[in-house]
N, CA, C and O of each residue as an XYZ file, in Angstrom:
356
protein
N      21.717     -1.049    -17.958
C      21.247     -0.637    -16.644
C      21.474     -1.804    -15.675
O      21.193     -2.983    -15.890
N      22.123     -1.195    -14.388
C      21.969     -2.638    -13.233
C      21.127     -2.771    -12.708
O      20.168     -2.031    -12.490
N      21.461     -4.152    -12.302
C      20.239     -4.544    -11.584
C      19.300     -3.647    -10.275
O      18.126     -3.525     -9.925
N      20.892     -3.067     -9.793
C      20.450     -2.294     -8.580
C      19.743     -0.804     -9.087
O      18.990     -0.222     -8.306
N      20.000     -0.302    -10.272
C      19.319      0.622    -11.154
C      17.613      0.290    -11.749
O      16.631      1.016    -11.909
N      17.806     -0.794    -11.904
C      16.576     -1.280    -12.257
C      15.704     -1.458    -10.906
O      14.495     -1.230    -10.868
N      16.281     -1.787    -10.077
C      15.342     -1.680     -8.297
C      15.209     -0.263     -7.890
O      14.210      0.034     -7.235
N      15.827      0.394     -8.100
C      15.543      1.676     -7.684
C      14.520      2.113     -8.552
O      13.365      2.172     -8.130
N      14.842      2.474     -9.885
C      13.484      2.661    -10.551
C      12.593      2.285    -10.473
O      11.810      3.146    -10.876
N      11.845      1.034    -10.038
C      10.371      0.277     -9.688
C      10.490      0.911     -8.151
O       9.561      1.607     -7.742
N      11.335      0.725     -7.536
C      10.853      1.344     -6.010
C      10.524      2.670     -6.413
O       9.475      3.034     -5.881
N      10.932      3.346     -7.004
C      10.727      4.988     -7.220
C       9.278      5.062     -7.725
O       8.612      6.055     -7.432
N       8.579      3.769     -8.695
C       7.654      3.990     -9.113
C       6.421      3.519     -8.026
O       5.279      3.958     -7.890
N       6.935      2.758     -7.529
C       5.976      2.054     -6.430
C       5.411      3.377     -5.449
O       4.290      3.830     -5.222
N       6.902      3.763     -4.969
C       6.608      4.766     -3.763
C       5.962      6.133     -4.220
O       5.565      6.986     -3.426
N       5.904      6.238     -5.601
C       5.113      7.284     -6.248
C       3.508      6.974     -6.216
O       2.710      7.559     -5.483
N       3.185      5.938     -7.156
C       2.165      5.202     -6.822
C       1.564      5.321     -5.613
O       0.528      5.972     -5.475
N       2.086      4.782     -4.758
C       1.776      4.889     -2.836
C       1.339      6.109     -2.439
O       0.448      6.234     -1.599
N       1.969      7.163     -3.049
C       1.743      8.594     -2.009
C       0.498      8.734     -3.305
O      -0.588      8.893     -2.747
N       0.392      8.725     -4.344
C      -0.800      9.277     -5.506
C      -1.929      8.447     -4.538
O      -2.209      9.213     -3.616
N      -2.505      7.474     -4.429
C      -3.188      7.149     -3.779
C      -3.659      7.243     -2.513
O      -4.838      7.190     -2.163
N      -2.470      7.416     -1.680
C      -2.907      7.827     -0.234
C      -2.794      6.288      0.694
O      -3.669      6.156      1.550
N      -2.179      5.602      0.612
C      -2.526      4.455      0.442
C      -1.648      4.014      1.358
O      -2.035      3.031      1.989
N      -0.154      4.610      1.735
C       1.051      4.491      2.216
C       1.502      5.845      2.360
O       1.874      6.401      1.327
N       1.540      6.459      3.392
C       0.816      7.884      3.967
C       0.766      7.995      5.013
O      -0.248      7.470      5.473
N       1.631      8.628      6.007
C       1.568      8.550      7.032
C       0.767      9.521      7.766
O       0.393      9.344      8.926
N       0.493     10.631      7.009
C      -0.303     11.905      6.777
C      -1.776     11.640      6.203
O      -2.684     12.465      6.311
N      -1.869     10.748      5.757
C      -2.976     10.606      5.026
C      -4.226      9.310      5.677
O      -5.092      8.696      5.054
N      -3.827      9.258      7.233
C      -4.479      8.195      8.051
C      -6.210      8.249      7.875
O      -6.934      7.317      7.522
N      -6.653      9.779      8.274
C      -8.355      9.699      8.144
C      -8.754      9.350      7.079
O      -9.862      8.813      7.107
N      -8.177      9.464      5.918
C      -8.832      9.287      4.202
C      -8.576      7.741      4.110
O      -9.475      7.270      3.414
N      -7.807      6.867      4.485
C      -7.291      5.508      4.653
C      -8.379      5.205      5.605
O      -9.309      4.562      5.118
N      -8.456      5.464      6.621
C      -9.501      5.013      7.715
C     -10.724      4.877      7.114
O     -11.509      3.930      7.117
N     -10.773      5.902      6.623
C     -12.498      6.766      6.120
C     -12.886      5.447      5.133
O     -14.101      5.330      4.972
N     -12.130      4.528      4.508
C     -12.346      3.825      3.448
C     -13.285      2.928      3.328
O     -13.466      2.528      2.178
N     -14.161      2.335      4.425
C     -14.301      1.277      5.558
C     -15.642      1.702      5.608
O     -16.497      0.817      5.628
N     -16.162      3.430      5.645
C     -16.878      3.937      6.370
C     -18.341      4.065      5.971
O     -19.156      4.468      6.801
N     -18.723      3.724      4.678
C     -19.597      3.832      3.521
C     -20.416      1.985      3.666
O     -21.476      1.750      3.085
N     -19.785      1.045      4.396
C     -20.229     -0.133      4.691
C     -21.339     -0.098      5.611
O     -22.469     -0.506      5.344
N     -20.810      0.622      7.174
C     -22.154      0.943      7.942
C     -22.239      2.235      8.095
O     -21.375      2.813      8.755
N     -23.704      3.203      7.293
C     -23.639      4.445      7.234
C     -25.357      4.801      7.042
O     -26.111      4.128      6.338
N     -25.624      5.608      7.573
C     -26.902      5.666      7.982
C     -27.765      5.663      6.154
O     -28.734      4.928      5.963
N     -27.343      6.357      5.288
C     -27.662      6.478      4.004
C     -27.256      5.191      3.105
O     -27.710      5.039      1.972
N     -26.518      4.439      3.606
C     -27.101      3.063      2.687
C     -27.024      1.367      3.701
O     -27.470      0.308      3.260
N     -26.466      1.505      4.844
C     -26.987      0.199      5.505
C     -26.408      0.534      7.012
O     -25.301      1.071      7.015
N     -26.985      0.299      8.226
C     -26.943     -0.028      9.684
C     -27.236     -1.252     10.226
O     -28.061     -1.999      9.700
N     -26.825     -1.444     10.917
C     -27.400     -2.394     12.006
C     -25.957     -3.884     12.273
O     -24.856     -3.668     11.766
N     -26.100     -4.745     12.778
C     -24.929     -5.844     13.936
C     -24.507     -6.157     12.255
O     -23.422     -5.655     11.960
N     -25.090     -6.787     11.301
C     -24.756     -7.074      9.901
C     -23.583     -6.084      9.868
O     -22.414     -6.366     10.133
N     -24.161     -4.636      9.426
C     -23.554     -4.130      8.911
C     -22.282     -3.501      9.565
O     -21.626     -2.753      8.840
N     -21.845     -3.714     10.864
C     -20.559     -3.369     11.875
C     -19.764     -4.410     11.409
O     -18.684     -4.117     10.896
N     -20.142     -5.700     11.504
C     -19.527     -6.732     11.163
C     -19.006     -6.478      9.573
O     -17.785     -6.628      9.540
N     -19.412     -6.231      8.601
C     -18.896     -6.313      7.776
C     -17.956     -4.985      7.156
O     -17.244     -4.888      6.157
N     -18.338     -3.975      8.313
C     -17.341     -2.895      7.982
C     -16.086     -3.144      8.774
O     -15.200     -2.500      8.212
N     -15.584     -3.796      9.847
C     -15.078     -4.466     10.289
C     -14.192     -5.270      9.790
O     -12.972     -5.187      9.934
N     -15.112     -6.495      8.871
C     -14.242     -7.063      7.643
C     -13.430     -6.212      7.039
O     -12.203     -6.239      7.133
N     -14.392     -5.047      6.090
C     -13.539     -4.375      5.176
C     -12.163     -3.549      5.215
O     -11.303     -3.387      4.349
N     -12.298     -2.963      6.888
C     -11.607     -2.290      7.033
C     -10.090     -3.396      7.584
O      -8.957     -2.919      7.642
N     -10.389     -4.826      7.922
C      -9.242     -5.551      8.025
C      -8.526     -6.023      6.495
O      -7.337     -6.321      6.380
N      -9.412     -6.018      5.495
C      -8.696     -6.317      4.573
C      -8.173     -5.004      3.478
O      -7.362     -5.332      2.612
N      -8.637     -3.534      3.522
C      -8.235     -2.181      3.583
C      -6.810     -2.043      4.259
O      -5.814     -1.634      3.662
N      -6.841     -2.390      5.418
C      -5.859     -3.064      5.969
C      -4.675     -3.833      5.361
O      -3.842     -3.083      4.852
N      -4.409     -5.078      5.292
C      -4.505     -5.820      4.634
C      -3.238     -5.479      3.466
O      -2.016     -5.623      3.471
N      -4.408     -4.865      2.322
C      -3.722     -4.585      0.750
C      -3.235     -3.332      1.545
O      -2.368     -2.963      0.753
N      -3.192     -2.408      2.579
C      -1.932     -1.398      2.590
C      -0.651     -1.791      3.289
O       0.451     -1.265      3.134
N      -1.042     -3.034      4.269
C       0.386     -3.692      4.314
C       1.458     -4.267      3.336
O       2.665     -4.294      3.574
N       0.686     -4.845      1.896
C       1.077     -5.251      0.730
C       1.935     -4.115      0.067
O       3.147     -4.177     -0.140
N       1.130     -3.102     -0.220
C       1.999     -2.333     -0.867
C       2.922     -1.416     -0.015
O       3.675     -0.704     -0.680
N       3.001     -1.303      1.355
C       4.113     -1.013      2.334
C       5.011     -2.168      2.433
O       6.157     -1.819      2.717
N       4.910     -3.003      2.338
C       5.907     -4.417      2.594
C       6.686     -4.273      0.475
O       7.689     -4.798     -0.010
N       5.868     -3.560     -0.029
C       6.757     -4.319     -1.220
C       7.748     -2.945     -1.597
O       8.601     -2.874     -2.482
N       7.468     -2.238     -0.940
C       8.476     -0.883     -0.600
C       9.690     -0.689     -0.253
O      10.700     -0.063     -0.573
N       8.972     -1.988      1.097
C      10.717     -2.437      2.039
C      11.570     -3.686      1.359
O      12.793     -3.829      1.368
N      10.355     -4.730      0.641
C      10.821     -5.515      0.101
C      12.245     -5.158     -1.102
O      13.408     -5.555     -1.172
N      11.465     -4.293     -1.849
C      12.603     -3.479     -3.034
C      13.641     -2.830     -2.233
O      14.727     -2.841     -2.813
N      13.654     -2.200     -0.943
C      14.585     -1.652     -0.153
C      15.456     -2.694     -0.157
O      16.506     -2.595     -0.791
N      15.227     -3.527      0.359
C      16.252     -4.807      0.673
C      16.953     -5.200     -0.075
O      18.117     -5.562      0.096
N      16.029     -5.172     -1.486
C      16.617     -5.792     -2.520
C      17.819     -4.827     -3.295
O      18.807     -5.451     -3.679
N      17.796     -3.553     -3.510
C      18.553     -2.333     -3.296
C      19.616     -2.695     -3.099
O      20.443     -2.775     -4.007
N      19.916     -3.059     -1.656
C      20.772     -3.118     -0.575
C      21.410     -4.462     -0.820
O      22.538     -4.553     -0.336
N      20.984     -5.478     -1.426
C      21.492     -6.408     -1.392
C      22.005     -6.766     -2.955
O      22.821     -7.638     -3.256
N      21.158     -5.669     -4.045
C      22.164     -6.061     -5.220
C      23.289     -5.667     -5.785
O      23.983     -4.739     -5.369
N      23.517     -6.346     -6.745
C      25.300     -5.946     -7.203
C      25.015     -4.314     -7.632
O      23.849     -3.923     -7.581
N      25.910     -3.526     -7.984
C      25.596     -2.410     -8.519
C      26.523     -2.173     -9.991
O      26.597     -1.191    -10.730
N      27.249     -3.669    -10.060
C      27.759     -3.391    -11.518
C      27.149     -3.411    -12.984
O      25.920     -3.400    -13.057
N      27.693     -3.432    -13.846
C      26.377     -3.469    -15.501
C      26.517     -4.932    -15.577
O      27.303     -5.805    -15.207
N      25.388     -4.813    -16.232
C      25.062     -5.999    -16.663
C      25.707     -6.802    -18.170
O      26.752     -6.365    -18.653
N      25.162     -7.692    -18.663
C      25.784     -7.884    -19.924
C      24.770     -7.436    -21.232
O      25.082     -7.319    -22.417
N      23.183     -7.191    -20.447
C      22.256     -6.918    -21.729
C      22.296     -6.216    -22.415
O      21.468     -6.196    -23.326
């Protein structure tokens, strides 16, 4: 298998991964948003504390979905930039 065979397959698995979760979704924004929302919520904490730290969460929610969108494009690139002949293994 080449190398560029072997990138496609992990991207294929990644971008599978991505949509099973919701995670990398362009369709799937309120359930991504919503993630955040359980930090300040009248049934387990309110108040300046608790904005602030939903705030946090939702920047680093944030965050890990740029990670696994960046390693999407990352494998794209890499795609694009490898050989596509066999290997010797």
């Amino acid at each position: 298998m080449s190398e560029k065979e072997k990138l496609t397959e992990l991207k294929e698995y990644v971008d599978r991964k991505n949509r099973e979760t919701d995670l990398v979704n362009p369709y799937a924004c309120t359930v991504v948003e919503g993630l955040h929302g359980w930090v300040n919520a009248s049934d387990t904490w309110e108040g300046p504390l608790a904005d602030e730290e939903s705030e946090e969460t939702k920047a680093e929610i944030d965050a890990l979905i740029g990670v696994f969108a960046a390693l999407s494009e990352d494998l794209a690139t890499a795609i694009a930039n490898a050989e596509s002949g066999e290997e010797d293994s």
